[in-house]
C-alpha positions as CSV (number, residue, x, y, z in Angstrom):
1,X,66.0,102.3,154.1
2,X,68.1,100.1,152.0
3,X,70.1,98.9,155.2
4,X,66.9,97.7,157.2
5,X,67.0,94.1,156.5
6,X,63.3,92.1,158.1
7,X,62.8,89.0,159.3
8,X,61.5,86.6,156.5
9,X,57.9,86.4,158.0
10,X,57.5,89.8,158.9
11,X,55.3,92.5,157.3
12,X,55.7,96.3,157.3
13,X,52.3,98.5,156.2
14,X,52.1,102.1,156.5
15,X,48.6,103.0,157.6
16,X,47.8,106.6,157.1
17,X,45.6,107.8,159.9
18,X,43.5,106.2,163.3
19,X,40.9,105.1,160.8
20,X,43.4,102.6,159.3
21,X,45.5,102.3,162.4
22,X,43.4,100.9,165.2
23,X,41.5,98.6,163.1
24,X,44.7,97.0,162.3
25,X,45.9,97.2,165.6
26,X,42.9,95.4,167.3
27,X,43.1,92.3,164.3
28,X,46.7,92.1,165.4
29,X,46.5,91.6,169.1
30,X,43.2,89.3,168.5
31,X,45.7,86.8,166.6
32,X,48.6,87.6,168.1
33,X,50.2,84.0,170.2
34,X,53.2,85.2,172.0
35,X,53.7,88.5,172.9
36,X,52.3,92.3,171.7
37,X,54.4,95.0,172.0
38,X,52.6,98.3,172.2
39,X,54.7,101.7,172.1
40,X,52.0,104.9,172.0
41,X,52.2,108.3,172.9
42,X,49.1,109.1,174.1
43,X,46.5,106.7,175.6
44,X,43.1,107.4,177.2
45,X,41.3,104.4,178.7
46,X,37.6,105.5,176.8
47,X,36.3,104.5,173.0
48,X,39.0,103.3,171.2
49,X,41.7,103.5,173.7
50,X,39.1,101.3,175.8
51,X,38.7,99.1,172.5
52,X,42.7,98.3,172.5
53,X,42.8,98.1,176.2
54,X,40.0,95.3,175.9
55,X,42.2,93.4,173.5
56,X,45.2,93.0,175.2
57,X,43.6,92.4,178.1
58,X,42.0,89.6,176.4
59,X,45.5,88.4,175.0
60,X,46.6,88.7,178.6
61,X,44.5,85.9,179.5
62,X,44.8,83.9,176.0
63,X,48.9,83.8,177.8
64,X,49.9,86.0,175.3
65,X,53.0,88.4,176.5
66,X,51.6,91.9,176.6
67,X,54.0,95.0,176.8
68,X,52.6,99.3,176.7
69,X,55.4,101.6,176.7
């Protein structure tokens, strides 16, 4: 990993597990101001998936670019 070089500004965490992950992920998009960029592999639309779904919709409408691969 020595030849990755970040952004200054930027922040890398390793969260181990969904009970770290989405909690995380739904703080990000409620703060985020310009654009979200979500890559997943699996998605349903129900509990949590309808949580995350909420929140960029939300972003969506706060004019905040919103990207799922």
């Amino acid at each position: 990993m020595s030849d990755i070089h970040y952004l200054p500004g930027h922040q890398l965490s390793l969260l181990p597990g969904g009970s770290a992950y989405f909690p995380s992920l739904l703080a990000a998009i409620a703060v985020s101001q310009v654009e979200v960029c979500l890559e997943t592999y699996i998605f349903a639309f129900e509990g949590t998936g309808a949580d995350v779904a909420e929140a960029l919709a939300a972003a969506a409408q706060r004019g905040v670019a919103v990207r799922v691969l």
